[in-house]
Backbone as CSV, one residue per row, in Angstrom:
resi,resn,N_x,N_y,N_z,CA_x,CA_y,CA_z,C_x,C_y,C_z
1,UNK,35.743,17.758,48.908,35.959,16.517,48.188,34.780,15.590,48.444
2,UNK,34.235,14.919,47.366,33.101,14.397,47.500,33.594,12.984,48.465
3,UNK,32.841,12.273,48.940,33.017,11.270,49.974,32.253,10.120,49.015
4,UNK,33.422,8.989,49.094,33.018,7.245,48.216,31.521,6.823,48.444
5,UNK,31.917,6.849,50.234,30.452,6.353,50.411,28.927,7.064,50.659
6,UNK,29.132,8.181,49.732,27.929,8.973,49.948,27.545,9.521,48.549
7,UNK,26.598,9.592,48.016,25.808,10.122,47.112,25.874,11.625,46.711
8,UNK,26.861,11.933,44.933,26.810,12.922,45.127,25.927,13.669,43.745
9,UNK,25.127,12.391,43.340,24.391,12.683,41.870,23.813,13.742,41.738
10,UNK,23.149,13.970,43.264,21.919,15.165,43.010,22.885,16.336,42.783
11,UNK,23.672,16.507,43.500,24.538,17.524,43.607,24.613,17.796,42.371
12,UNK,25.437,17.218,41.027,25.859,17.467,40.265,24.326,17.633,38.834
13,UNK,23.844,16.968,39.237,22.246,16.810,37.876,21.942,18.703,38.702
14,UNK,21.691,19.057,39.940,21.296,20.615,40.747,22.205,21.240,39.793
15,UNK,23.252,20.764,39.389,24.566,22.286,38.835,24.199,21.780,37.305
16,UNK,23.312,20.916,36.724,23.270,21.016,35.241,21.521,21.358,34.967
17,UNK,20.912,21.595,36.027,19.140,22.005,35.589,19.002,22.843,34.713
18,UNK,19.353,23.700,34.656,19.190,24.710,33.458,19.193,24.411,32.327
19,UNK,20.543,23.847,31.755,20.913,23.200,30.626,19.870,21.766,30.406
20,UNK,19.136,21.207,31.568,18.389,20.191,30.948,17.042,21.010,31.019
21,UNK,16.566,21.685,31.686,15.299,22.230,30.896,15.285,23.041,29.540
22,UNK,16.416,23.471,29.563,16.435,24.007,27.893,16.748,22.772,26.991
23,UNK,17.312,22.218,27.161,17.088,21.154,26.070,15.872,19.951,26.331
24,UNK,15.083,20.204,27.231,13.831,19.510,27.324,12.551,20.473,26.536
25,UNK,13.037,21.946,26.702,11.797,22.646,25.991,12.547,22.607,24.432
26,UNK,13.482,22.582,23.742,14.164,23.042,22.532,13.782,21.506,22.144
27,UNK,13.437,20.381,23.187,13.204,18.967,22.255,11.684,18.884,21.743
28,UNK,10.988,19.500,22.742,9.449,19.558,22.598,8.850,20.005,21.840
29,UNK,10.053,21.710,21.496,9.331,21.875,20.282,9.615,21.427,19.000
30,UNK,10.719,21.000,18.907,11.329,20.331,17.471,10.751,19.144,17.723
31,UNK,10.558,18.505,19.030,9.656,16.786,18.208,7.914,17.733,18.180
32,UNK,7.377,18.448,18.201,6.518,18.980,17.998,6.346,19.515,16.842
33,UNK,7.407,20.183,16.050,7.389,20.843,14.730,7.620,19.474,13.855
34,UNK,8.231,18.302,14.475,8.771,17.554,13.207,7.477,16.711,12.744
35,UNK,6.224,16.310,13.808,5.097,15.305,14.068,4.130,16.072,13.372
36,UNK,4.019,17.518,13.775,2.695,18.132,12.963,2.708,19.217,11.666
37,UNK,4.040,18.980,11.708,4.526,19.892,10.322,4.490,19.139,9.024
38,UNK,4.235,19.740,7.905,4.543,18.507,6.950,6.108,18.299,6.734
39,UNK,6.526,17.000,6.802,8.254,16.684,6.422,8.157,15.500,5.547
40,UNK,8.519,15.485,4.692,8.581,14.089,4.044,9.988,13.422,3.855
41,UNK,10.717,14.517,4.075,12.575,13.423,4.133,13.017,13.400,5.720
42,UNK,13.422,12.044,6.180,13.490,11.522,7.387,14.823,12.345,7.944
43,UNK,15.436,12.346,9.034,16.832,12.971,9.470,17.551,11.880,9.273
44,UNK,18.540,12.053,8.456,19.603,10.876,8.887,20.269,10.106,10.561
45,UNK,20.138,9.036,10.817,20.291,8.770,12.216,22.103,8.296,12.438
46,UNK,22.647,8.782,11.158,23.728,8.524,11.115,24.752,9.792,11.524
47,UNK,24.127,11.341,11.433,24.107,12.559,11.896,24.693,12.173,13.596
48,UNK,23.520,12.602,13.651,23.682,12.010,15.779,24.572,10.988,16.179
49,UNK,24.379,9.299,15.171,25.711,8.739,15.688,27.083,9.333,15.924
50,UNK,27.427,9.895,14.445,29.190,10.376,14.760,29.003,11.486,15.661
51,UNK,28.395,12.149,15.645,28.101,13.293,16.697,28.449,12.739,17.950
52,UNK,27.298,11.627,18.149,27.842,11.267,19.600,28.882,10.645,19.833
53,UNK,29.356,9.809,19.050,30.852,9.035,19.144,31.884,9.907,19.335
54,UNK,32.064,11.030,18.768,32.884,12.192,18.704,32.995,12.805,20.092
55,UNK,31.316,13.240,20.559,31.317,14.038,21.692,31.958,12.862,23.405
56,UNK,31.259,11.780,22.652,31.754,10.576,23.701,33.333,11.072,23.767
57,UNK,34.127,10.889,23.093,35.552,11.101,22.826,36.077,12.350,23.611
58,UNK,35.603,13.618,23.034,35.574,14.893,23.785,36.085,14.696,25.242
59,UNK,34.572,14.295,25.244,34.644,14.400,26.915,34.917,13.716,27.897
60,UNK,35.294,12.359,27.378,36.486,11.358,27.947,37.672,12.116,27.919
61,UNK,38.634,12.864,27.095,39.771,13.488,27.220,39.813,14.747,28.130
62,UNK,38.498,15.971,28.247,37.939,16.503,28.572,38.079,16.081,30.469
63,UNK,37.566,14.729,30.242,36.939,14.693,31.882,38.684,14.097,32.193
64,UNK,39.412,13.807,31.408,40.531,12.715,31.902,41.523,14.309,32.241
65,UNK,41.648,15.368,31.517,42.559,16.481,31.734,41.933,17.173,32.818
66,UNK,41.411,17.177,33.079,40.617,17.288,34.616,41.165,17.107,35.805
67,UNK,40.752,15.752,35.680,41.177,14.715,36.823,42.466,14.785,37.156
68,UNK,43.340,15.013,36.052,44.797,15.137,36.318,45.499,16.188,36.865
69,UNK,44.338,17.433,36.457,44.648,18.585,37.642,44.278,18.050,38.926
70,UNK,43.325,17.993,39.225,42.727,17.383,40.637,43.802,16.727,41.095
71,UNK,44.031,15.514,40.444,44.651,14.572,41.228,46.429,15.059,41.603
72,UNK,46.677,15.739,40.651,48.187,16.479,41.188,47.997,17.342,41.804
73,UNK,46.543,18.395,42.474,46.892,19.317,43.075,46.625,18.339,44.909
74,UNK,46.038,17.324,44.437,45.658,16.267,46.035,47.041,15.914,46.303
75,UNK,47.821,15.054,45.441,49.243,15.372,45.689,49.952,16.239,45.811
76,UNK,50.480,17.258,45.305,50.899,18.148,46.140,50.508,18.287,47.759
77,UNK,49.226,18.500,48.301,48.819,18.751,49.471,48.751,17.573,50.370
78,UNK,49.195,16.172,49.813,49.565,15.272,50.889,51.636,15.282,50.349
79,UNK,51.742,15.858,50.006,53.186,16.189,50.703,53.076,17.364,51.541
80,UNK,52.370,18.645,51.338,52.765,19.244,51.965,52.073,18.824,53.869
81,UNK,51.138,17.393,53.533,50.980,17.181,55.022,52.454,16.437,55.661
82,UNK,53.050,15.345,54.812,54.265,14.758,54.975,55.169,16.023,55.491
83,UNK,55.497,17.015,54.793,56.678,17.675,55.038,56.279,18.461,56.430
84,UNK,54.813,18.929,56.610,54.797,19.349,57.814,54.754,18.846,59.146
85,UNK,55.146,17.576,59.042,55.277,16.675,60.068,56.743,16.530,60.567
86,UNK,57.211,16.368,59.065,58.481,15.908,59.093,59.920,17.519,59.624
87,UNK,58.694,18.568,59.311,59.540,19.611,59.587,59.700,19.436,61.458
88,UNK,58.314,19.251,61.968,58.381,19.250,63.450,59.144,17.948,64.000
89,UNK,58.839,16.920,63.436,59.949,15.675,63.921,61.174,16.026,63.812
90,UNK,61.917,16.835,62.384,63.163,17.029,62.599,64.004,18.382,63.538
91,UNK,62.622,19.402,63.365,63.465,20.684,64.979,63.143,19.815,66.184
92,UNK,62.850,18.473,66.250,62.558,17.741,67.876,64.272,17.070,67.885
93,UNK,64.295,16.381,66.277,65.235,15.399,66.679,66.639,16.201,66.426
94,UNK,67.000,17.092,65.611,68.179,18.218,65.658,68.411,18.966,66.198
95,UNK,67.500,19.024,67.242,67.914,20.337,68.364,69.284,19.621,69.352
96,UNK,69.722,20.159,70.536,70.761,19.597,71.588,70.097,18.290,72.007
97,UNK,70.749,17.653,72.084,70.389,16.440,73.259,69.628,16.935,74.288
98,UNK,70.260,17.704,74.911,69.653,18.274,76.527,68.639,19.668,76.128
99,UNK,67.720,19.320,76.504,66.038,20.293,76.324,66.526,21.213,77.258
100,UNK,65.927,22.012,76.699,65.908,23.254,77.874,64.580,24.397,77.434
101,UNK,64.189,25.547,77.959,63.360,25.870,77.574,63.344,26.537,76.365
102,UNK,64.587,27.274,75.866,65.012,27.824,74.692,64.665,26.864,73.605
103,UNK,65.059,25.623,73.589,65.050,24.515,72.771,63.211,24.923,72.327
104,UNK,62.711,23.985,73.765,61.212,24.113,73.754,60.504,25.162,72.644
105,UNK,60.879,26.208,73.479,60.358,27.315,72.338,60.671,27.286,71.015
106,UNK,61.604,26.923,70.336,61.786,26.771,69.006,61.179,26.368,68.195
107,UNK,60.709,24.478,68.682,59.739,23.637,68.268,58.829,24.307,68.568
108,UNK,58.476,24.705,69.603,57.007,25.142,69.288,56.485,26.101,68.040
109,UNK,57.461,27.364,68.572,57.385,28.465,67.274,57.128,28.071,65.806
110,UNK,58.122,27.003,65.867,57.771,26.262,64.463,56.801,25.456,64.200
111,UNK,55.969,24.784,64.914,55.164,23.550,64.972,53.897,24.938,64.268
112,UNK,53.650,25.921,65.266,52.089,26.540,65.374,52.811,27.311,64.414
113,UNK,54.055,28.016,63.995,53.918,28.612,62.864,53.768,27.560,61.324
114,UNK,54.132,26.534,61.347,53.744,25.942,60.021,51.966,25.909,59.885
115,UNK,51.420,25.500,61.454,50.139,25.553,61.069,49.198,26.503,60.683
116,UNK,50.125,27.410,60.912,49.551,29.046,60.459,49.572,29.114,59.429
117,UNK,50.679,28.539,58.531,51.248,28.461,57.264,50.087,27.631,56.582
118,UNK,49.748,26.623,56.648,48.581,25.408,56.419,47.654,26.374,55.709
119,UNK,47.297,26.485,57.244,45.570,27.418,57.553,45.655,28.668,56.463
120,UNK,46.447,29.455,55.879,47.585,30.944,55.228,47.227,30.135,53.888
121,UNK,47.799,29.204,53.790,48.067,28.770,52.300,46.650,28.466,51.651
122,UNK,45.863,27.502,52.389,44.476,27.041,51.993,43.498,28.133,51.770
123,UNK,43.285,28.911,52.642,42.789,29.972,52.182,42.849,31.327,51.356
124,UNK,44.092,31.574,50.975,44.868,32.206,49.663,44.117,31.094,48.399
125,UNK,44.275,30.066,48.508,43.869,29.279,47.445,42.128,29.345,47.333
126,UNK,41.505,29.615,48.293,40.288,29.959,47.933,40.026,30.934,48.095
127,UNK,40.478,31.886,47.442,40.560,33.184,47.500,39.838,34.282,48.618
128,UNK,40.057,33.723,50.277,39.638,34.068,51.393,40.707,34.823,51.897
129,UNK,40.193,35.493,53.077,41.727,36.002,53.864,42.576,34.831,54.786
130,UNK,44.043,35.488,54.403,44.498,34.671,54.433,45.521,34.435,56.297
131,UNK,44.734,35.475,56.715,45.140,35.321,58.029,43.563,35.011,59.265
132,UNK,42.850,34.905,58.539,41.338,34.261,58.786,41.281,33.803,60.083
133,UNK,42.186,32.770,59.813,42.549,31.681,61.275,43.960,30.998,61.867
134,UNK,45.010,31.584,60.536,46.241,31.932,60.756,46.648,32.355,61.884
135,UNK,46.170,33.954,61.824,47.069,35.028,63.011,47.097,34.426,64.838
136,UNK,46.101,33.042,64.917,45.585,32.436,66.001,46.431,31.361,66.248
137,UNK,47.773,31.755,65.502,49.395,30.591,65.918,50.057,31.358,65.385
138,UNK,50.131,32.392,65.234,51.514,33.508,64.968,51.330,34.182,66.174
139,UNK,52.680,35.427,66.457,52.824,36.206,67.522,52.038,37.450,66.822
140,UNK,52.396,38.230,68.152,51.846,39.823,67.580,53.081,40.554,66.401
141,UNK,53.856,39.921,66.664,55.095,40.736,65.833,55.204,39.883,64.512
142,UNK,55.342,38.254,64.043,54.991,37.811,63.177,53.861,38.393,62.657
143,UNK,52.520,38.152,63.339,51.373,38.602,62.299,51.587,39.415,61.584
144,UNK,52.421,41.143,62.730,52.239,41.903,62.015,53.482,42.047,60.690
145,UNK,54.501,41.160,60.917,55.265,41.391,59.985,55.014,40.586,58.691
146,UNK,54.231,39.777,58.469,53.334,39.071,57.391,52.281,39.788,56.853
147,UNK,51.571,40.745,57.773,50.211,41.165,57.667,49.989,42.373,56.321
148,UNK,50.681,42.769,55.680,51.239,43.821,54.792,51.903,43.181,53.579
149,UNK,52.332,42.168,53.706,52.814,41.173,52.237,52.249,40.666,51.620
150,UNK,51.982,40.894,49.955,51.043,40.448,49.447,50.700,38.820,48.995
151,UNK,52.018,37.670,49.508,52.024,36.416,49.466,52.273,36.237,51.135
152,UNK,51.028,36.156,51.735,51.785,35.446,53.324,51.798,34.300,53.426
153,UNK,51.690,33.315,52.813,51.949,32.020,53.007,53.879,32.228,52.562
154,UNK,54.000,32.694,51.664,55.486,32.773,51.275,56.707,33.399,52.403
155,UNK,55.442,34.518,53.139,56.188,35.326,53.939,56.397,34.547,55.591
156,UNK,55.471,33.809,55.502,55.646,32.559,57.075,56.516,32.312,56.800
157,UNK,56.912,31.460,55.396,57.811,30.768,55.308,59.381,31.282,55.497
158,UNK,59.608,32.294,54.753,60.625,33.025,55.308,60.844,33.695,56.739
159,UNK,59.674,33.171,57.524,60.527,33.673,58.967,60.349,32.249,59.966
160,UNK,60.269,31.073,58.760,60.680,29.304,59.135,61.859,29.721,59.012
161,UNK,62.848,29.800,58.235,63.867,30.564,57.641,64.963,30.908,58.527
162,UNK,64.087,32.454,58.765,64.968,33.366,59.685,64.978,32.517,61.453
163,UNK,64.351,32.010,61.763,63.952,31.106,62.755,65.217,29.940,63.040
164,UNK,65.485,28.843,62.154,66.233,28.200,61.348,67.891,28.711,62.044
165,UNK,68.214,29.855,60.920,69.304,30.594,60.955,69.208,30.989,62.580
166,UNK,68.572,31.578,63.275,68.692,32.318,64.408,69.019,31.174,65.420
167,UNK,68.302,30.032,65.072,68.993,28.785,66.211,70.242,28.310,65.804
168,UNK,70.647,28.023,64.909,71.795,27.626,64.311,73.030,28.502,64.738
169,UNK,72.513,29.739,64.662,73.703,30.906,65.527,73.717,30.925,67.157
170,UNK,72.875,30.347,67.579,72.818,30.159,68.857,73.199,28.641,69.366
171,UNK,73.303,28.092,68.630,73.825,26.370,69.009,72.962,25.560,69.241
172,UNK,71.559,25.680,68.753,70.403,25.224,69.236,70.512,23.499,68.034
173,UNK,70.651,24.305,67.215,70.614,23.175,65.482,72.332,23.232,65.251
174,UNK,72.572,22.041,64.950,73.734,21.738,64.274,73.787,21.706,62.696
175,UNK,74.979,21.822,61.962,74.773,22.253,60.507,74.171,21.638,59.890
176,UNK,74.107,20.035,60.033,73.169,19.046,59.424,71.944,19.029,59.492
177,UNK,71.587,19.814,60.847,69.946,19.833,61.029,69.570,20.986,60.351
178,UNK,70.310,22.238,60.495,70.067,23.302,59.427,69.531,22.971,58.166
179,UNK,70.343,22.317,57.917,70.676,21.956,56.469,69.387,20.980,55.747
180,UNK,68.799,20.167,57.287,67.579,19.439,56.915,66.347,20.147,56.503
181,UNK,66.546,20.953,57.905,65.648,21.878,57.750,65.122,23.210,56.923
182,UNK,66.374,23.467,56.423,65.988,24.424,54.897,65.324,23.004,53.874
183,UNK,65.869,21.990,53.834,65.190,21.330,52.307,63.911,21.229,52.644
184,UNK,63.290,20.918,53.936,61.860,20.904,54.066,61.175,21.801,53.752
185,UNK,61.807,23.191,54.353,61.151,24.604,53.972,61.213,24.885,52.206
186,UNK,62.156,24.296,52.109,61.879,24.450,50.541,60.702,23.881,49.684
187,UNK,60.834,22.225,50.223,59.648,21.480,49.618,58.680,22.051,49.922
188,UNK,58.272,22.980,51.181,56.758,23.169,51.231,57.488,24.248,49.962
189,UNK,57.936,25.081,49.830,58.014,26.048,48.550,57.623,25.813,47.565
190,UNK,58.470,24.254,46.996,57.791,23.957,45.864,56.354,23.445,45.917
191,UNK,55.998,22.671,46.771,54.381,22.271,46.684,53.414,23.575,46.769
192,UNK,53.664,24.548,47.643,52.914,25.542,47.769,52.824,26.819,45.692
193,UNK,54.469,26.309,45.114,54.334,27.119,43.700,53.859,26.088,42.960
194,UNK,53.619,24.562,43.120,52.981,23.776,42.639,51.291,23.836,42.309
195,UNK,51.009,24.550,43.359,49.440,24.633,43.621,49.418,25.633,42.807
196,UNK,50.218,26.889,43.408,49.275,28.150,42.469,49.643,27.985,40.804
197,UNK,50.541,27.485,40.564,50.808,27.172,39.023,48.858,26.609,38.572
198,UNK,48.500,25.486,39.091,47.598,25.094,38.687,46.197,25.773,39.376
199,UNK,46.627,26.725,40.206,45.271,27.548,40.333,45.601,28.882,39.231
200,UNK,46.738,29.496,38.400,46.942,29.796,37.687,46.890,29.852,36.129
201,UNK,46.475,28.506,35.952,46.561,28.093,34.394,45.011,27.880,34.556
202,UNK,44.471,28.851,33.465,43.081,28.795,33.499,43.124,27.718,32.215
203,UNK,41.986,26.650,32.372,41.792,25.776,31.348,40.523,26.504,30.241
204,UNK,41.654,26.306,28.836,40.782,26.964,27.940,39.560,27.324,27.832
205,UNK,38.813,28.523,27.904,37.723,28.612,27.845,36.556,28.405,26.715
206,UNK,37.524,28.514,25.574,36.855,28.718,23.380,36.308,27.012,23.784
207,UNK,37.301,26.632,24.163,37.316,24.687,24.316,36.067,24.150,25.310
208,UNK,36.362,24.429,26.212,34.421,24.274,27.173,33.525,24.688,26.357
209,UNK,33.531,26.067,25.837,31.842,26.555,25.245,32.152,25.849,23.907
210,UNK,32.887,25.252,23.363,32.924,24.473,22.120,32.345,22.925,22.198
211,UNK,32.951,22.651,23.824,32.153,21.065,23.952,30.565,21.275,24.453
212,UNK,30.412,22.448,24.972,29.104,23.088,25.213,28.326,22.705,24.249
213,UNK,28.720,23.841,23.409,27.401,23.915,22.054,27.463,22.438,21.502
214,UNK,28.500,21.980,21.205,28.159,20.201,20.560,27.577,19.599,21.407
215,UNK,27.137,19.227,22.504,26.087,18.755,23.412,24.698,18.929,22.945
216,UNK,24.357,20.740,22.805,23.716,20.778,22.533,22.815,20.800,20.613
217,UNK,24.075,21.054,19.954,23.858,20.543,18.668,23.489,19.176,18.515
218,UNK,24.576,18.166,19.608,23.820,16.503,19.721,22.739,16.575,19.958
219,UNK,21.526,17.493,21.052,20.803,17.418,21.285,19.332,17.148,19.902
220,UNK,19.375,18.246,19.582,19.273,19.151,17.746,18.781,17.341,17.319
221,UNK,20.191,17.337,16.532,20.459,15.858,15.754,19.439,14.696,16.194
222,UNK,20.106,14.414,17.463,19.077,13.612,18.170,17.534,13.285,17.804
223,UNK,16.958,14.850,18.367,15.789,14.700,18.456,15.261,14.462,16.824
224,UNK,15.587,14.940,16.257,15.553,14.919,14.665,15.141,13.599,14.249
225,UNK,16.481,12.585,14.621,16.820,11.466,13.737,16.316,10.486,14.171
226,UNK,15.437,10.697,15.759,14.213,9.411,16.054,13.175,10.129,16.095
227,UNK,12.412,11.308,15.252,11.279,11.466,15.602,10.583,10.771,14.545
228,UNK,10.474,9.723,13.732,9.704,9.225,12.873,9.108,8.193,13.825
229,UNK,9.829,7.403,15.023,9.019,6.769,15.637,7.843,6.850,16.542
230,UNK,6.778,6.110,16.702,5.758,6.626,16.772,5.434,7.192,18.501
231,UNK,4.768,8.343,18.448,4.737,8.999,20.119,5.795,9.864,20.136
232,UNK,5.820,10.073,21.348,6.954,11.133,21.314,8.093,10.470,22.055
233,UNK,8.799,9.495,21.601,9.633,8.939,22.957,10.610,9.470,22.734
234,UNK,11.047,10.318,21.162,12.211,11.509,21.170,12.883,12.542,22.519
235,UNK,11.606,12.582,23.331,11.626,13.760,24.195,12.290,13.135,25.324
236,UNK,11.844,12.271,25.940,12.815,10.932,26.799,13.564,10.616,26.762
237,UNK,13.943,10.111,25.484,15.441,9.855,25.401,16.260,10.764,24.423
238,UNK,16.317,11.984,24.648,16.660,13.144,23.910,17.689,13.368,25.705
239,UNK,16.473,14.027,26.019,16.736,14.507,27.520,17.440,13.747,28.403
240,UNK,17.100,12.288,28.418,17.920,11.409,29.173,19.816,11.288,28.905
241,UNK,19.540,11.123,27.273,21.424,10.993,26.673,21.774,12.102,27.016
242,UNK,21.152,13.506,26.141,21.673,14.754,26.924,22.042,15.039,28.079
243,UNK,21.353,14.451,28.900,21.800,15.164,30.426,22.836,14.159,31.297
244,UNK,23.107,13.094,30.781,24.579,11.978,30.615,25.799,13.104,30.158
245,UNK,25.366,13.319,29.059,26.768,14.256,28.569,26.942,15.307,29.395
246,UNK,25.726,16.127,29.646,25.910,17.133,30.554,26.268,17.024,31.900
247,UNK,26.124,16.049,32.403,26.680,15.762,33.747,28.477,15.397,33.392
248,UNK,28.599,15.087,32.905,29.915,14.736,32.823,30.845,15.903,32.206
249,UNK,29.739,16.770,31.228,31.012,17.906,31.350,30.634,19.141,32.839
250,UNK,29.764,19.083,33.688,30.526,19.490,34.651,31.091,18.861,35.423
251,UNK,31.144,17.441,35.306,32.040,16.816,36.468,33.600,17.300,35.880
252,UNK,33.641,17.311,34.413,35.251,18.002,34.343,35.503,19.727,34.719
253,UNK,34.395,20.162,34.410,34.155,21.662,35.192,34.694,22.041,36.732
254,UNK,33.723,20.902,37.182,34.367,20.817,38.748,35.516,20.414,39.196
255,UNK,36.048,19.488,38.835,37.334,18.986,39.250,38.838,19.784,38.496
256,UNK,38.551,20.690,37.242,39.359,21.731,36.370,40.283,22.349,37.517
257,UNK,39.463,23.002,38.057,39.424,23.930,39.565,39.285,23.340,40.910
258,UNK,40.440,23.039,41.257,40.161,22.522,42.617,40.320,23.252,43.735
259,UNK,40.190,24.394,43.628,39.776,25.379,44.964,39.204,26.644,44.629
260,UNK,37.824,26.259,44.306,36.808,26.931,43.911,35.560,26.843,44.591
261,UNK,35.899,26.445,46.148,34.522,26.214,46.945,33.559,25.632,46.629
262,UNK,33.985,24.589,45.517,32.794,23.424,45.796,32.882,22.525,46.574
263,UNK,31.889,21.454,46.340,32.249,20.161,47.644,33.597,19.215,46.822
264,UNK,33.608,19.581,45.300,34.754,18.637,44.400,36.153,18.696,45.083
265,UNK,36.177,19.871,45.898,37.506,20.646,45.809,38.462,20.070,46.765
266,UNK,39.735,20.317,46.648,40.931,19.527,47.228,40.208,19.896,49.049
267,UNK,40.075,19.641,50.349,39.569,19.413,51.147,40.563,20.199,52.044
268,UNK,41.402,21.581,51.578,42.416,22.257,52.585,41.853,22.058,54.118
269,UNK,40.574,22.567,53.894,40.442,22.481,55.199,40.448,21.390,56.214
270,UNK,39.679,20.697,55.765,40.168,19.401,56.176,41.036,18.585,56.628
271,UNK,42.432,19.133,55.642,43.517,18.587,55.782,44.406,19.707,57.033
272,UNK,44.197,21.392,56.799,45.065,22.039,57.758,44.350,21.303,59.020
273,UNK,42.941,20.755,59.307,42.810,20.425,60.881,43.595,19.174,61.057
274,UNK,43.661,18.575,60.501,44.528,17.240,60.625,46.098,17.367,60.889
275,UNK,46.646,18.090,60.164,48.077,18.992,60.535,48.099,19.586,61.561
276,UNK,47.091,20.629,62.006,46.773,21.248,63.295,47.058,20.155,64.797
277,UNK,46.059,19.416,64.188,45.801,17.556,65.182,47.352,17.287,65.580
278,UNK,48.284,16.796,64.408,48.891,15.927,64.501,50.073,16.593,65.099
279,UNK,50.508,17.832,64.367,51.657,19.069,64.905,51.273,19.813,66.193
280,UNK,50.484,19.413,67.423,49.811,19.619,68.820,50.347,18.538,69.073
281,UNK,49.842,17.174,68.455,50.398,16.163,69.440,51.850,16.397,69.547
282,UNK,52.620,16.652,68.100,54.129,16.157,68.136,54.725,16.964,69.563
283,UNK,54.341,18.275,69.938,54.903,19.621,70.555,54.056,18.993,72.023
284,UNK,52.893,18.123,72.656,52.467,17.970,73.759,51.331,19.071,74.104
285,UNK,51.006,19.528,72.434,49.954,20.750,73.107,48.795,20.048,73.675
286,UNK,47.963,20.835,74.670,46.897,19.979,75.039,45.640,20.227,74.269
287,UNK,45.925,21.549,74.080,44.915,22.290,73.567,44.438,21.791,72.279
288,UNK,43.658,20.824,71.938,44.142,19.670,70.743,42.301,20.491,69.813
289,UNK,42.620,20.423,68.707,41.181,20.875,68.001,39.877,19.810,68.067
290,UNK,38.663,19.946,67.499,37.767,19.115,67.315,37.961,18.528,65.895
291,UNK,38.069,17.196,65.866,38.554,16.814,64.483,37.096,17.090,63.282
292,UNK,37.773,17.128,62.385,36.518,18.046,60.883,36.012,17.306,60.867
293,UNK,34.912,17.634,60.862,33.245,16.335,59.671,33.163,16.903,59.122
294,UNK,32.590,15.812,58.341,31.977,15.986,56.786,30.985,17.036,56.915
295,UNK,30.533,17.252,55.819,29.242,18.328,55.221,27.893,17.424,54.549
296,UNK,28.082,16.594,54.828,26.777,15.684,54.075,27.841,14.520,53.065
297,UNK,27.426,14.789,52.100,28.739,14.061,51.233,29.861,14.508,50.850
298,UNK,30.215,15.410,51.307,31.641,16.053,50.973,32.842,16.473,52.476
299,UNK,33.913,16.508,52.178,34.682,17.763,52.947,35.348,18.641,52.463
300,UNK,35.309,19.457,53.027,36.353,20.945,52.411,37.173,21.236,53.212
């Protein structure tokens, strides 16, 4: 995720170079063919206006359906930091009154298995392995009973679950805390089918290479409909408007996909160390992580 107070222009003009040197050489030679060729009827400059008013439009809706993935998949993942808090506050506060070590172990099991779950989920979403840094808060018998399922973030969750049930038969949780404690496990359910829904729905592709080529057809128009003025200042401000539009349709490029290993992208990682952080303190672990920095202007 790019960071407010840091600069992320270059970044994004680096992911559109291509597209502006081709439309810096495709301007050079059309304000070149239009200056020394004979032409005697001017381009209409009314061409390029609706063009651009249009493409303006585009890619305001364009960059706004974007954002709205982004911004619901950032929500989702600050509930699922809420619920993983709230799962360890409530096996603290529904267990017996009187601690004992059985108790102890429960919370714990659960605290480092949700963070396994975190660490499981974020990296499934960027299509990494998904026991990477997981299996390093599961047991040997969890890992291995996750390690063979082709959703293990789904499959943690079901042995939150079996976990759950197994204290509840032992007198550890009372029915109400049970009962709390499945709706939490659920909500991470839904936030976790929340995410892949939208890492699932690929955004039209005919529709990008369609706002594509009109960029560069604006380009075309453009250069056309001011080359009667004198010099070449077509080529300047050809290249300059162009590469405005072009930055902005990959800023909707980038943000489409929010866990696609750019710096745009929802900041899992980031966020499982912070869960990691906070679900150590709740349990008294000592063993506490180094909190994440940034990457320059971003975190992931």
């Amino acid at each position: 995720m790019f960071l407010a107070n840091k600069k992320a222009v270059g970044y994004i003009l680096m992911r559109c170079k291509v597209d502006i040197v081709i439309v810096a050489v495709m301007t050079i030679i059309l304000s070149f063919a239009d200056n020394y060729l004979p032409n005697d009827q001017a381009f209409p400059l009314t061409i390029p206006s609706l063009l651009g008013t249009a493409l303006s439009l585009i890619l305001a809706f364009r960059t706004g359906q974007a954002y709205d993935r982004w911004w619901e998949a950032r929500k989702l993942w600050g509930a699922i930091v809420n619920d993983s808090r709230n799962l360890v506050r409530s096996c603290k506060n529904f267990t017996s009154a009187t601690k004992n070590a059985e108790i102890e172990s429960f919370v714990r099991s659960m605290a480092l298995r949700q963070i396994a779950w975190v660490y499981a989920f974020g990296n499934v979403l960027r299509n990494t392995s998904a026991l990477q840094k997981a299996k390093q808060f599961l047991s040997e018998v969890e890992t291995k009973t996750v390690k063979g399922r082709a959703n293990v973030p789904n499959a943690i969750l079901e042995l939150h679950s079996e976990t759950i049930n197994s204290a509840f038969e032992k007198g550890l949780v009372n029915d109400f805390g049970r009962l709390r404690l499945e709706e939490i496990v659920m909500r991470l359910t839904d936030s976790m089918g929340g995410c892949e829904r939208i890492k699932g729905t690929v955004f039209p592709t005919p529709y990008s290479r369609f706002v594509h080529l009109t960029i560069y057809v604006f380009a075309i128009t453009i250069t056309l409909g001011i080359a009667d003025f004198n010099g070449f200042i077509e080529i300047p401000v050809t290249v300059i408007i162009t590469t405005l539009f072009l930055a902005l349709e990959r800023v909707a490029l980038l943000l489409q996909d929010p866990w696609e290993n750019n710096p745009s992208d929802i900041p899992v990682r980031f966020i499982a160390a912070k869960i990691e952080y906070d679900l150590k303190q709740m349990i008294d672990d000592e063993n506490l992580p180094e909190p994440a920095k940034d990457e320059g202007y971003f975190v992931m």
